[in-house]
DSSP file (Angstrom, degrees, kcal/mol; ACC not computed):
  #  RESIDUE AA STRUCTURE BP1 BP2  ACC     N-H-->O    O-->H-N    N-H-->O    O-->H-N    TCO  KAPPA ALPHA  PHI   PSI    X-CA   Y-CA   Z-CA
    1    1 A X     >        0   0    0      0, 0.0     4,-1.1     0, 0.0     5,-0.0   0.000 360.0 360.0 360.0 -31.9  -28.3   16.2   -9.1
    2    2 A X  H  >  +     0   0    0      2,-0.2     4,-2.3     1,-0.2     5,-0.1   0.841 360.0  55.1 -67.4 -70.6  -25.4   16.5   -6.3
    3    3 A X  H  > S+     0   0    0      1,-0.2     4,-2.9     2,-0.2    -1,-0.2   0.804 103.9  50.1 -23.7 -72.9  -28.2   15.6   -3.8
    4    4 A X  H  > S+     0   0    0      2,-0.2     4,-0.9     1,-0.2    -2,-0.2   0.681 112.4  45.4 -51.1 -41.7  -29.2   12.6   -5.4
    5    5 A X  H  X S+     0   0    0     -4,-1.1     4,-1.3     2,-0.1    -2,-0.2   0.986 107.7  50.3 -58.1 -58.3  -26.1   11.2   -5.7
    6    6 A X  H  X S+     0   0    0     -4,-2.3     4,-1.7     2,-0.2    -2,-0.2   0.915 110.3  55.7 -69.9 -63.4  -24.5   11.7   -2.4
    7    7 A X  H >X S+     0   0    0     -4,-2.9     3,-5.5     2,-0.2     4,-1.5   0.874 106.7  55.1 -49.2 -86.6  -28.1   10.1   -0.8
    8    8 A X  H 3X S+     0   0    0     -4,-0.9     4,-1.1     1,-0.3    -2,-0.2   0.497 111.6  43.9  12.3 -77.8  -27.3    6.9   -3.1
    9    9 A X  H 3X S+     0   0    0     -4,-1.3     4,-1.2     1,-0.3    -1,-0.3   0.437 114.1  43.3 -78.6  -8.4  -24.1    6.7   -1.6
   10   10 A X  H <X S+     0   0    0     -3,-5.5     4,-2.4    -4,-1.7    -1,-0.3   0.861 117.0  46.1 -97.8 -25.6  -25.0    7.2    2.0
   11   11 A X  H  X S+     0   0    0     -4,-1.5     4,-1.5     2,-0.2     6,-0.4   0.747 116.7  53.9 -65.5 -19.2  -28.3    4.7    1.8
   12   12 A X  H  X>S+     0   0    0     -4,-1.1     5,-1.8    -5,-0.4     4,-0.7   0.990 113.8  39.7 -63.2 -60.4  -25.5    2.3   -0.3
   13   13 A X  H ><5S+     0   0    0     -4,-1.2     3,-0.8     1,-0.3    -2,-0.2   0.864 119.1  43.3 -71.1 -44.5  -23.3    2.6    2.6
   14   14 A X  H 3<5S+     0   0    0     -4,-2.4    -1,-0.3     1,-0.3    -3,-0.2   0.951 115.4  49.6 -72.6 -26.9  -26.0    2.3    5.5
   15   15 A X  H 3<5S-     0   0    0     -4,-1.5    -1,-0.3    -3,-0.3    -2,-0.3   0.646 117.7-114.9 -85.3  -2.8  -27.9   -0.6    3.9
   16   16 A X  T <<5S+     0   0    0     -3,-0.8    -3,-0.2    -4,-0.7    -2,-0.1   0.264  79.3 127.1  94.0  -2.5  -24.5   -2.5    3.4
   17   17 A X  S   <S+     0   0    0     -5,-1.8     2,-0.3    -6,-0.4    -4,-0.2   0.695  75.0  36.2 -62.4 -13.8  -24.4   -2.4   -0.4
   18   18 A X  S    S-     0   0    0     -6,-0.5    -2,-0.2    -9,-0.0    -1,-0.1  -0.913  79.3-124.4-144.0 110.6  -20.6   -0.8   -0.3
   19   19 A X        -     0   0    0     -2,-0.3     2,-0.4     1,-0.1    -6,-0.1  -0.104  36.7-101.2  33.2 104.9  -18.0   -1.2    1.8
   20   20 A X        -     0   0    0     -7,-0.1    -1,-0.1     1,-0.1     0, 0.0  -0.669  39.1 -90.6 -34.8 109.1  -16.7    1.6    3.3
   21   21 A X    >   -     0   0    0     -2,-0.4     3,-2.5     1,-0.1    -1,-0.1   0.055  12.3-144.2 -31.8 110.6  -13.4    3.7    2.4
   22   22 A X  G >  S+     0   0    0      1,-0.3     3,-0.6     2,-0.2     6,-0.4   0.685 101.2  69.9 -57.3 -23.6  -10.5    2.6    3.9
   23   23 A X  G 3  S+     0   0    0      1,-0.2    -1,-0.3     0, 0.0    -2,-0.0   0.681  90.7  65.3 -57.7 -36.9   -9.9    6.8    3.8
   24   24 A X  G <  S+     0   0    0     -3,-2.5     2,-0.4     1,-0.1    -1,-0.2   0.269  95.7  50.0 -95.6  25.6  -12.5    7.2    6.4
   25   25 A X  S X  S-     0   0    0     -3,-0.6     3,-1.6     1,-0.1    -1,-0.1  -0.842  73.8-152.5-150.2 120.4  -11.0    5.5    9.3
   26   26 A X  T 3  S+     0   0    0     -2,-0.4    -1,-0.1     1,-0.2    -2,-0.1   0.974  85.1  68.2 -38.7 -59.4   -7.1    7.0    9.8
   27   27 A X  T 3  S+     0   0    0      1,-0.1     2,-0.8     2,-0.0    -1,-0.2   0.314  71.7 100.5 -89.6  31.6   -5.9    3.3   11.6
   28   28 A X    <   +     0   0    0     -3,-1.6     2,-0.2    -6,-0.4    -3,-0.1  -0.824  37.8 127.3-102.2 135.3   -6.1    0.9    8.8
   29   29 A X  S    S-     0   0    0     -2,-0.8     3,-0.1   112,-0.0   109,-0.1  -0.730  75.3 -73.0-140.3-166.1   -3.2   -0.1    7.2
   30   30 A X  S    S-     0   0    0    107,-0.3    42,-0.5    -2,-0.2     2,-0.2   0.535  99.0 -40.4 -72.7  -2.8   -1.5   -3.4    6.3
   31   31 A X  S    S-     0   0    0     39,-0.2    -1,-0.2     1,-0.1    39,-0.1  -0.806  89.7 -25.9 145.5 168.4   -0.3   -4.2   10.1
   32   32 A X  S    S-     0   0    0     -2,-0.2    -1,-0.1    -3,-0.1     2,-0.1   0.408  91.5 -57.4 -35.4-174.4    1.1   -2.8   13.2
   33   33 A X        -     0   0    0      1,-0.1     2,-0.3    -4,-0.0    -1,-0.1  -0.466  66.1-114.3 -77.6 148.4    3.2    0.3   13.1
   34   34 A X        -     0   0    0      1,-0.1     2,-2.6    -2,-0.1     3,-0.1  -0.445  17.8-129.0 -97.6 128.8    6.1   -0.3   10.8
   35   35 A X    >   -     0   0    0     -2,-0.3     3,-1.7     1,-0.2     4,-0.2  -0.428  23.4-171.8 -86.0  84.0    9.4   -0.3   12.1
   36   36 A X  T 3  S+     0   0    0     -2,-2.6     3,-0.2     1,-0.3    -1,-0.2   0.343  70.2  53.3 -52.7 -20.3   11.4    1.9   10.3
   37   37 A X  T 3  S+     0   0    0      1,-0.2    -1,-0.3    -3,-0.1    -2,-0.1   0.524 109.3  46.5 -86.8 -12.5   14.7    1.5   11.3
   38   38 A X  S <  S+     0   0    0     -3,-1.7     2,-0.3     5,-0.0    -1,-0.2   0.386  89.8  95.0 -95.7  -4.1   15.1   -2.1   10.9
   39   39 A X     >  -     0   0    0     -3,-0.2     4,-0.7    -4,-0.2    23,-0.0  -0.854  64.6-146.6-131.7 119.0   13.3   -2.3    7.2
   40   40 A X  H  > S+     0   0    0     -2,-0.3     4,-2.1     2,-0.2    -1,-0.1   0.687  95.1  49.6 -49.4 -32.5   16.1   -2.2    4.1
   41   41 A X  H  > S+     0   0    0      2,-0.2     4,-0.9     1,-0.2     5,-0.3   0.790 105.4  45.9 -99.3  -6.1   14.0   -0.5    2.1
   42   42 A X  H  > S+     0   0    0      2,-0.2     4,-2.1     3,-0.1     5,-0.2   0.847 116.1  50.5 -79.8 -19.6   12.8    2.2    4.0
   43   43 A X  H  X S+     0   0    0     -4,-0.7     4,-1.6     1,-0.2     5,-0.3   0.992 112.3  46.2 -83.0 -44.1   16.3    2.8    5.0
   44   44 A X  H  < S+     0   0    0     -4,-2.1     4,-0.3     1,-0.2    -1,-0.2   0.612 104.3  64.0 -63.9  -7.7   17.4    2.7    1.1
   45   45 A X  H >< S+     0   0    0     -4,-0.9     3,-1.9    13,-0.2    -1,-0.2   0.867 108.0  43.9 -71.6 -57.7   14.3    5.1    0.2
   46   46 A X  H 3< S+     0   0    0     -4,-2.1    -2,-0.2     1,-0.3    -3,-0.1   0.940 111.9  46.5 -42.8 -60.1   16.1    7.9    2.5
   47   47 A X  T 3< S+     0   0    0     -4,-1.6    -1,-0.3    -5,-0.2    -3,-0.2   0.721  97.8  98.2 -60.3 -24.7   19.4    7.5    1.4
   48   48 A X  S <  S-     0   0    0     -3,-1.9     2,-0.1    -4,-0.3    -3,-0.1  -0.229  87.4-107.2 -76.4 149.8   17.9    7.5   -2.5
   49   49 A X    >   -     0   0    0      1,-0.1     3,-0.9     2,-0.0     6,-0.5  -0.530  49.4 -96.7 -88.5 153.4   18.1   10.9   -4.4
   50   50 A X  T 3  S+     0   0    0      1,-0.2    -1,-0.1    -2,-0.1     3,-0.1  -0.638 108.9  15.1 -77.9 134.3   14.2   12.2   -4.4
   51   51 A X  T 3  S+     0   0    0     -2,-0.4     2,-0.3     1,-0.3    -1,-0.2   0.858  99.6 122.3  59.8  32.6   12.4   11.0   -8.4
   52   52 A X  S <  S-     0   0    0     -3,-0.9    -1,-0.3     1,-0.1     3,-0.2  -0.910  79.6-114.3-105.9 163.8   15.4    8.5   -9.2
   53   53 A X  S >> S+     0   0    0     -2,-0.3     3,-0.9     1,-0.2     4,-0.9   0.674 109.0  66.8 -52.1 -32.3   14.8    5.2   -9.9
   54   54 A X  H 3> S+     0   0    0      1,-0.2     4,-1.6     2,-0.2     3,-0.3   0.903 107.7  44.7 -63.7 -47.9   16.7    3.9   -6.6
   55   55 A X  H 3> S+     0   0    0     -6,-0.5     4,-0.9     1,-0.2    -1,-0.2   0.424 109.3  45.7 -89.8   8.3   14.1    5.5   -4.8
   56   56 A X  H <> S+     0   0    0     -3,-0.9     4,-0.9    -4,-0.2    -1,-0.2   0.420 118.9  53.2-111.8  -1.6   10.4    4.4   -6.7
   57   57 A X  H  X S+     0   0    0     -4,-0.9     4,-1.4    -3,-0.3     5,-0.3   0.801 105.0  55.0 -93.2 -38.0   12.4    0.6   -6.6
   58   58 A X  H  X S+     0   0    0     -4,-1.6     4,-2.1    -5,-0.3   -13,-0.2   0.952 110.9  40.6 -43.0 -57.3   12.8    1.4   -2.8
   59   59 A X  H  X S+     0   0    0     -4,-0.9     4,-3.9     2,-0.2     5,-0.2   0.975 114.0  55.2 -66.2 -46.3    8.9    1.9   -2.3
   60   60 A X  H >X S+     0   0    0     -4,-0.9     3,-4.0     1,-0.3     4,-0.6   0.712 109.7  41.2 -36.3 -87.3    8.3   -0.8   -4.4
   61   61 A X  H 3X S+     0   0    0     -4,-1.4     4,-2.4     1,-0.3     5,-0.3   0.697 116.1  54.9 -10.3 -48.3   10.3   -2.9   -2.3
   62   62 A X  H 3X S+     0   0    0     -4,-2.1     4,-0.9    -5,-0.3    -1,-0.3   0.865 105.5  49.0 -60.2 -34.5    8.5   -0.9    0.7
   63   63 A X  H X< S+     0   0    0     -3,-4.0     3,-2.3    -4,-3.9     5,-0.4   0.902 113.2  52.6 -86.2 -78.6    4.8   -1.9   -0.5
   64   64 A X  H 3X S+     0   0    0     -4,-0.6     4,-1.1     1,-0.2     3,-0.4   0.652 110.5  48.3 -13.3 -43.1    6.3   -6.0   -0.8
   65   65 A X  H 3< S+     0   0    0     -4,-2.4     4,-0.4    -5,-0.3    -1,-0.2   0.674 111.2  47.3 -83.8 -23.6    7.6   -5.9    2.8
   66   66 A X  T << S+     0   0    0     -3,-2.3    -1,-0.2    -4,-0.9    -2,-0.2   0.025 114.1  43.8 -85.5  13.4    4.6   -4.6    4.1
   67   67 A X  T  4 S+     0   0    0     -3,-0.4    20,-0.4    -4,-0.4    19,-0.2   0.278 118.9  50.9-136.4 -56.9    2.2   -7.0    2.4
   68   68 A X  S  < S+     0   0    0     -4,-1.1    16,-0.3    -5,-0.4    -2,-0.2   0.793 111.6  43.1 -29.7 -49.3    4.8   -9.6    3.4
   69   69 A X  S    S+     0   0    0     -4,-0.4    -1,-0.2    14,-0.2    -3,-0.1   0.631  92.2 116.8 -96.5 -33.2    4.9   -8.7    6.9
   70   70 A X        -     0   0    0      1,-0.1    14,-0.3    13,-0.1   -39,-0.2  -0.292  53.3-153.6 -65.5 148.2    0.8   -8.2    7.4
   71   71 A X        +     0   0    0    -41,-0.1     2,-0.2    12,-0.1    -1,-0.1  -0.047  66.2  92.4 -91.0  10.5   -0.5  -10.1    9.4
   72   72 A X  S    S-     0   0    0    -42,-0.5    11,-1.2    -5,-0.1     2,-0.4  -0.539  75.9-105.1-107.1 167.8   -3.8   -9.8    7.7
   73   73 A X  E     -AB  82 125A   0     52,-1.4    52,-7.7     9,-0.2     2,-0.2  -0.750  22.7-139.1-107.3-173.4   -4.9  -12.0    5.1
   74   74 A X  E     -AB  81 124A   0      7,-2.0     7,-1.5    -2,-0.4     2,-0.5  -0.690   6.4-152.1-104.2 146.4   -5.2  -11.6    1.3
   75   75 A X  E     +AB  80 123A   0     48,-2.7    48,-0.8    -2,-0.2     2,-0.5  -0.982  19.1 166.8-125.9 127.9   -8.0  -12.7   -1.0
   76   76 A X  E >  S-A   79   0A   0      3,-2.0     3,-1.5    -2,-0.5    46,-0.1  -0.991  75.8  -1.5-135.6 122.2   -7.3  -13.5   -4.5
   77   77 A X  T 3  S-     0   0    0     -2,-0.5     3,-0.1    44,-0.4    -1,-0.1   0.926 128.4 -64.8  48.8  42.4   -9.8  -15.3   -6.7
   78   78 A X  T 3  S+     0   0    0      1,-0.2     2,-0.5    -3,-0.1    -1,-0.3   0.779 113.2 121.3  42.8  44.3  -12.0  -15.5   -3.6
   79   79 A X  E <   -A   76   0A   0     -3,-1.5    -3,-2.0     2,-0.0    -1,-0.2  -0.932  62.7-119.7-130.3 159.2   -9.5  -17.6   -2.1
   80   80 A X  E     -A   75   0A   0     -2,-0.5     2,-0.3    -5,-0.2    -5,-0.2  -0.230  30.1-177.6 -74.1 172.4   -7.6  -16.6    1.5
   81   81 A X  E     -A   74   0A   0     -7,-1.5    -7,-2.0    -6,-0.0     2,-0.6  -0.962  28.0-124.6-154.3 173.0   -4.0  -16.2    1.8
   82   82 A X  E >>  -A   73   0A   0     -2,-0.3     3,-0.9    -9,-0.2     4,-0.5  -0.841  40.1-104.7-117.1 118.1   -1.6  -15.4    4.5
   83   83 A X  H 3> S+     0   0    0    -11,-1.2     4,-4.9    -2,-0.6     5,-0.3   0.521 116.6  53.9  -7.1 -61.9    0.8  -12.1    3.9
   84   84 A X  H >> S+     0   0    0    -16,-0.3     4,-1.2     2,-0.3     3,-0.8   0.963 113.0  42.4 -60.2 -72.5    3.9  -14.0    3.1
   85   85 A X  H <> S+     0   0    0     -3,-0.9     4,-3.1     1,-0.3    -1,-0.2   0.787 114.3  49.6 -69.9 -12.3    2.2  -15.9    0.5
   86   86 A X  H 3X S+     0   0    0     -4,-0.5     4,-1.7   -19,-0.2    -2,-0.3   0.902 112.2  48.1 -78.4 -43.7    0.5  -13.0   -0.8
   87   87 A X  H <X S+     0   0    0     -4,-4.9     4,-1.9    -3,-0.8    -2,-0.2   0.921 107.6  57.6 -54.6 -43.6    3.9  -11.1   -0.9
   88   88 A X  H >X S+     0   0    0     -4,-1.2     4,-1.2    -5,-0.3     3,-1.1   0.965 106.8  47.4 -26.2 -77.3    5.5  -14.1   -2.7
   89   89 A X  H 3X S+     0   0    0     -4,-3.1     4,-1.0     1,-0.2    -1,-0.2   0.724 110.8  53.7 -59.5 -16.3    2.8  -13.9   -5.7
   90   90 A X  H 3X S+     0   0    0     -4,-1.7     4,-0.9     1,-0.2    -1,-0.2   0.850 100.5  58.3 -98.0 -14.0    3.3  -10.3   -5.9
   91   91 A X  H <X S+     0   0    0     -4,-1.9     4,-0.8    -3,-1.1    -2,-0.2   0.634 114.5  40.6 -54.0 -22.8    7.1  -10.7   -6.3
   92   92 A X  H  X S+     0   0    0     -4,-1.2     4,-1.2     2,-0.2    -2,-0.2   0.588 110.3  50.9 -61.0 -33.8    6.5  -12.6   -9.1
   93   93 A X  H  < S+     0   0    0     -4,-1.0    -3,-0.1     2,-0.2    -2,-0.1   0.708 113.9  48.3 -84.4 -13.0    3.8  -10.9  -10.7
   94   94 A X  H  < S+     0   0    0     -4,-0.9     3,-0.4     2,-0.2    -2,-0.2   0.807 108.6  57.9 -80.0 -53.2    6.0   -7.8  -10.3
   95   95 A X  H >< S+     0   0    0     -4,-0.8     3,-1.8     1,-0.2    -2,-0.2   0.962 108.4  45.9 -42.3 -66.5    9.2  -10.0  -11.9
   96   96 A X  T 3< S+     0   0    0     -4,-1.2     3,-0.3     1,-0.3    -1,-0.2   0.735 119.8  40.7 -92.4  -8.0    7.2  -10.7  -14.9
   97   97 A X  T 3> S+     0   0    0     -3,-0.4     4,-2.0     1,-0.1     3,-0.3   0.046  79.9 108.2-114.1  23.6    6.1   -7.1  -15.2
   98   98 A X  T <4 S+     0   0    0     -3,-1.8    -1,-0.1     1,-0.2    -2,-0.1   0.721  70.9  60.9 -71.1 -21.0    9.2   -5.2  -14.3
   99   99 A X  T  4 S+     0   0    0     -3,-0.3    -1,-0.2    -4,-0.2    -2,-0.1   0.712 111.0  38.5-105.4  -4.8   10.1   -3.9  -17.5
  100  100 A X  T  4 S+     0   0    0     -3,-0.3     2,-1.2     1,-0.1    -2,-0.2   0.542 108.5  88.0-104.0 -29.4    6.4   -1.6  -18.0
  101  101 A X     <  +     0   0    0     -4,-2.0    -1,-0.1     1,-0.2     6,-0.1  -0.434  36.1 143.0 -86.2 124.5    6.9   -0.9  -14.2
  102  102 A X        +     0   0    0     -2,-1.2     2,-0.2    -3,-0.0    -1,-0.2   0.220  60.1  44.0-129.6  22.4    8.8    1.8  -13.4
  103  103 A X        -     0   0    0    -47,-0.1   -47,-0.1   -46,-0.1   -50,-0.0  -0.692  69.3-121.1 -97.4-178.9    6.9    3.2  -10.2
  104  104 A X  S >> S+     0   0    0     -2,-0.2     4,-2.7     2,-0.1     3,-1.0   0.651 116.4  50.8 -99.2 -28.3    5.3    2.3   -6.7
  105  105 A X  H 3> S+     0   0    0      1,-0.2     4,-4.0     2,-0.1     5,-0.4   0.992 115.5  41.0 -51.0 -44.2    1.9    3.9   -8.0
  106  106 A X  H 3>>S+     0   0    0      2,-0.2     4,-1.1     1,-0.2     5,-0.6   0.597 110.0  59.1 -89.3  19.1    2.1    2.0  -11.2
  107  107 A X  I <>>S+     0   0    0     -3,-1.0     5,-3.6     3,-0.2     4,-2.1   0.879 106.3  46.5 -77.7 -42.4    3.2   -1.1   -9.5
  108  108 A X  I  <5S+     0   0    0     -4,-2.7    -2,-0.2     3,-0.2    -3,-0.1   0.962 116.7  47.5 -68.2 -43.1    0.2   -1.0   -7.5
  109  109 A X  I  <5S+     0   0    0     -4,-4.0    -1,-0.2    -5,-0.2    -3,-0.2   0.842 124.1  24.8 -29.4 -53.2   -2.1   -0.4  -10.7
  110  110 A X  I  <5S+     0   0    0     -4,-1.1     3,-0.3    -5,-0.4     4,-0.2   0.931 136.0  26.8 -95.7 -32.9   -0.9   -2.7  -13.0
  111  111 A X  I  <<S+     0   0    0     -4,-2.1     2,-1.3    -5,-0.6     3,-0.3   0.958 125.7  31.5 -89.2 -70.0    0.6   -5.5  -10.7
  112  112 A X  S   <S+     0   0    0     -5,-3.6    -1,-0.3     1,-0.1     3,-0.1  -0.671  97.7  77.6 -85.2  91.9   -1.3   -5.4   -7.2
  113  113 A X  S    S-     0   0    0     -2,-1.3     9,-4.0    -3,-0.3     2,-0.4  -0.076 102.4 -22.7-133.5 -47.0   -5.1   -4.2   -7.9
  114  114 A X  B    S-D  121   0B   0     -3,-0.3     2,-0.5     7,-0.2     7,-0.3  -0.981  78.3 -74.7-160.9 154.1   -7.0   -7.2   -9.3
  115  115 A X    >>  -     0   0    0      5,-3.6     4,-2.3    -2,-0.4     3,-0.8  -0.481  16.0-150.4 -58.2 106.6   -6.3  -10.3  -11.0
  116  116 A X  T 34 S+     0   0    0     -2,-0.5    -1,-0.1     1,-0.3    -5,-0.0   0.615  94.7  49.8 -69.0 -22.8   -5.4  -10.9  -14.4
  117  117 A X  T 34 S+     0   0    0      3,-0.1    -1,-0.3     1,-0.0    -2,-0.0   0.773 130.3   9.2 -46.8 -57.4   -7.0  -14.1  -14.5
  118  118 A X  T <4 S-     0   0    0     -3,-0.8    -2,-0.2     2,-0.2    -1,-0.0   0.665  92.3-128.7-112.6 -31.8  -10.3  -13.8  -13.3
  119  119 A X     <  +     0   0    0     -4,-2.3    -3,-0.1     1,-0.3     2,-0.0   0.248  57.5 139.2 111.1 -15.2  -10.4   -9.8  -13.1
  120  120 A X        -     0   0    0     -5,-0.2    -5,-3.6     1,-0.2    -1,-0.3  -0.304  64.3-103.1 -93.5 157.8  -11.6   -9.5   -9.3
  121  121 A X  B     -D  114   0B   0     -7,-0.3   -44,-0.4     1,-0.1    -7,-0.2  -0.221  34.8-115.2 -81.6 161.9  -10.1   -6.9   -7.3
  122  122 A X        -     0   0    0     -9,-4.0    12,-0.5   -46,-0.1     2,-0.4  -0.564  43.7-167.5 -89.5 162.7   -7.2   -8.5   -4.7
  123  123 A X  E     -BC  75 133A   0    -48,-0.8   -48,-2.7    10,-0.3     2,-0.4  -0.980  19.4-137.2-152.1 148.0   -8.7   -7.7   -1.0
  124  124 A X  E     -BC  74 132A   0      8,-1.6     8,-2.3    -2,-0.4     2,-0.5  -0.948  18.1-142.2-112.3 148.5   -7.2   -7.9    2.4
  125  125 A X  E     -BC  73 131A   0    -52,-7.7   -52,-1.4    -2,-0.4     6,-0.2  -0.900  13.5-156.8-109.6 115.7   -9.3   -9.4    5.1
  126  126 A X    >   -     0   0    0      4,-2.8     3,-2.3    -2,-0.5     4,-0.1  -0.458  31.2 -92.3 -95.9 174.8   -9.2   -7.9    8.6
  127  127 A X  T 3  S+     0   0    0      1,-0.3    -1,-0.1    -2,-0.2    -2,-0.0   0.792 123.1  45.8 -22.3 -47.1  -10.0   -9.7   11.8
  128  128 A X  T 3  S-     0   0    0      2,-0.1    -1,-0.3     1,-0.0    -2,-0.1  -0.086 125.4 -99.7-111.9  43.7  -13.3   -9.0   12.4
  129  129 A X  S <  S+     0   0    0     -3,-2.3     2,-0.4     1,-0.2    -2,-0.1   0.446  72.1 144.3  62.4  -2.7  -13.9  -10.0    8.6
  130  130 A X        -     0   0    0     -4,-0.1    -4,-2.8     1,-0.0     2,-0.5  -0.643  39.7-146.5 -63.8 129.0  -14.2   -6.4    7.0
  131  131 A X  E     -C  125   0A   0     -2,-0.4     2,-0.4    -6,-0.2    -6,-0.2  -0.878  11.7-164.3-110.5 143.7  -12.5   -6.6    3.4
  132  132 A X  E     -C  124   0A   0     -8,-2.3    -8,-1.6    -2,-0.5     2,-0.2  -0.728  30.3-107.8 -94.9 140.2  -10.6   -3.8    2.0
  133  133 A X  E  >  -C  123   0A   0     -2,-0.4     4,-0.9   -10,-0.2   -10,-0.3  -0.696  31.0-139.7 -50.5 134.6   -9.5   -3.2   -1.9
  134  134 A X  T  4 S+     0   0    0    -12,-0.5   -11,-0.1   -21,-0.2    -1,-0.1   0.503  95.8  72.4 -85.3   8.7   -5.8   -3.8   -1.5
  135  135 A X  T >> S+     0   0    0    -13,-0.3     4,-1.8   -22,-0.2     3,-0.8   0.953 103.1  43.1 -56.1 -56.1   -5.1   -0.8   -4.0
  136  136 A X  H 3> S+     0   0    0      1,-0.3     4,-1.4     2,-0.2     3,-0.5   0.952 107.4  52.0 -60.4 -75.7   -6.2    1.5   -1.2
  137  137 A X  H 3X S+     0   0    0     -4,-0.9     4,-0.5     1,-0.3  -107,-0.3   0.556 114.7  49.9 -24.6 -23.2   -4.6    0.3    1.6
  138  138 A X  H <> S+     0   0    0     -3,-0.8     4,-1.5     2,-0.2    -1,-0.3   0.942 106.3  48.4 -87.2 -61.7   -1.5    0.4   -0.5
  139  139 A X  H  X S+     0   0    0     -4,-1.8     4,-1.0    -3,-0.5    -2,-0.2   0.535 107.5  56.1 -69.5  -0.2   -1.6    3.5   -1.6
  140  140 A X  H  X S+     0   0    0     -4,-1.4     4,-1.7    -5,-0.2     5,-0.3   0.715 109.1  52.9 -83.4 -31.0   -2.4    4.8    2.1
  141  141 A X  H  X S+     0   0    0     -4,-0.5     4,-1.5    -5,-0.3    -2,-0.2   0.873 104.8  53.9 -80.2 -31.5    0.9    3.0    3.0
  142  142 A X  H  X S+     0   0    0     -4,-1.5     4,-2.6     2,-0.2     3,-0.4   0.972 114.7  42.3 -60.4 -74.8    2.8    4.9    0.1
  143  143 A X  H  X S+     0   0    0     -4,-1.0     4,-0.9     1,-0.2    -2,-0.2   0.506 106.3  52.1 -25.6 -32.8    1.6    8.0    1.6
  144  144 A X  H  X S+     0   0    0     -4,-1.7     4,-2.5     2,-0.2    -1,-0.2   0.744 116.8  55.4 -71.8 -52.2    2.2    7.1    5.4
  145  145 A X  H  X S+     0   0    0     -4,-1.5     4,-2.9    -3,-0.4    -2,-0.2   0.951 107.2  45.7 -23.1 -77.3    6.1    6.4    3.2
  146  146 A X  H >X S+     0   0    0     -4,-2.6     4,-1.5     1,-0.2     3,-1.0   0.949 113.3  47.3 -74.3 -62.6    6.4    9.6    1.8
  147  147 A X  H 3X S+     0   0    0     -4,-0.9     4,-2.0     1,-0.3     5,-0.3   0.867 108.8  52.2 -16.1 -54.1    5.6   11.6    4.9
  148  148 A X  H 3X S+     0   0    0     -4,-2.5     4,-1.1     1,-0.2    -1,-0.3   0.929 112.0  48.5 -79.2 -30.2    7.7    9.8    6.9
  149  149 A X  H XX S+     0   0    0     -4,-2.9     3,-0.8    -3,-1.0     4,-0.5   0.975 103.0  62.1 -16.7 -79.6   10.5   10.5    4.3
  150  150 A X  H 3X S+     0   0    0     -4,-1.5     4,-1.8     1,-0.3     3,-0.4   0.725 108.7  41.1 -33.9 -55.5    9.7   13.9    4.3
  151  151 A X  H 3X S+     0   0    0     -4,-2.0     4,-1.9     1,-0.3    -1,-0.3   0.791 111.0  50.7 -86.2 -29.4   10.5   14.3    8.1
  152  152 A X  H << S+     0   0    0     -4,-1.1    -1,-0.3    -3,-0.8    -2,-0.2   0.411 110.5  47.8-113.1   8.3   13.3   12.6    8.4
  153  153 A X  H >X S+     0   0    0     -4,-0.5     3,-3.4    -3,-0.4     4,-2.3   0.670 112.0  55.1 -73.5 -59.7   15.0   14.2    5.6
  154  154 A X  H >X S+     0   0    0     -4,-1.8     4,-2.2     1,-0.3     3,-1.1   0.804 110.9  41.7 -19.3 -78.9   13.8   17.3    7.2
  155  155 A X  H 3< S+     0   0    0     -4,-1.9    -1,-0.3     1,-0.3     4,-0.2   0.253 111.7  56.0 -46.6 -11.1   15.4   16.4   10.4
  156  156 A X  H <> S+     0   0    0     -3,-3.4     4,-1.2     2,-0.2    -1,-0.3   0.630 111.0  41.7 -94.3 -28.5   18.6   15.1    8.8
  157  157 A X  H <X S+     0   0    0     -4,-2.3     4,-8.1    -3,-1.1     5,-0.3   0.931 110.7  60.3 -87.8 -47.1   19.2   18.4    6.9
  158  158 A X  H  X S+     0   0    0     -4,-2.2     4,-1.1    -5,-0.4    -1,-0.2   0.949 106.1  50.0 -43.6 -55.1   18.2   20.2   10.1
  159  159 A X  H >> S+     0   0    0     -4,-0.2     3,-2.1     2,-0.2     4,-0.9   0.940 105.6  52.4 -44.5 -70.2   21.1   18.3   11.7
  160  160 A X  H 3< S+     0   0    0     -4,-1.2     3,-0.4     1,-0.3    -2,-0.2   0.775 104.3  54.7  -2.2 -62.4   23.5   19.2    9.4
  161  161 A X  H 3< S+     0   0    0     -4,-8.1    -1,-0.3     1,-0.2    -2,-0.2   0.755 111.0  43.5 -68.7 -18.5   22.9   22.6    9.6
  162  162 A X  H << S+     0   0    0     -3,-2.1    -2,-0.2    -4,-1.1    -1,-0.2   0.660  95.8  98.5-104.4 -17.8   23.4   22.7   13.6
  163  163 A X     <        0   0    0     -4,-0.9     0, 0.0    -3,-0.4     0, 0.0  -0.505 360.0 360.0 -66.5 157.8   26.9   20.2   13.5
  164  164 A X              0   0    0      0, 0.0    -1,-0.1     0, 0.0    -3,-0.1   0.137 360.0 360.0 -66.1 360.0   30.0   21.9   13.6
């Protein structure tokens, strides 16, 4: 049965019916590599105790500024947009839906996935016209987050331990 499936999905994929997985190519994300030392909220994720609220309103913040910042555009309700205005509508749609979001997973679930209007998934459009779900792409950018947390707490405790 296994078989049969898995052939589906690779004759979907080769005839064009499906989109590829944003998971199967390492370098897409929302735009160039992020500069971490300039961005308020990645620097207020570090400093944030790990599972408080200071720190899932810190990725939140993080997924906004990176959607903000792309350089790619957005499609909502098949029409284009350009990061900043797509970051705009998702501070807002996140304002009116602050008080059942209390993560960056479920921000991206309830707020950024698809449209409440029409129902069609939000998409980001890259250059050469490939479109992405912007769930995925998001949640690869939470993940690229927490890693890069991860080490540079790592490397801050490791400091610590070696000052006098």
């Amino acid at each position: 049965m296994y078989k049969w499936l898995l052939l589906g999905i690779v004759l979907a994929l080769e005839g064009g019916c499906l989109q590829p997985s944003p998971f199967l190519d390492p370098s897409l994300s929302l735009g160039p590599p992020f500069q971490w030392e300039t961005s308020r909220s990645f620097q207020r994720a570090l400093r944030s105790q790990p599972g408080g609220e200071a720190l899932e309103q810190a990725r939140i913040d993080y997924l906004l500024e990176r959607i903000s910042k792309s350089p790619y555009n957005f499609i909502r309700n098949r029409s284009r947009y350009t990061g900043k205005q797509a970051g705009t509508h998702f501070r807002w749609k996140y304002f009116l839906n602050r008080g059942r979001v209390k993560t960056a997973e479920s921000f991206v679930n309830q707020v950024a996935t698809r449209s409440k209007r029409s129902g069609r998934p939000y998409e980001v459009q890259f250059p050469d016209q490939r479109r992405y779900p912007l769930w995925a792409l998001l949640f690869r950018e939470l993940d690229f987050l927490d890693q890069t947390l991860e080490k540079k707490r790592r490397l801050m405790a490791e400091a610590s331990k070696k000052a006098p």
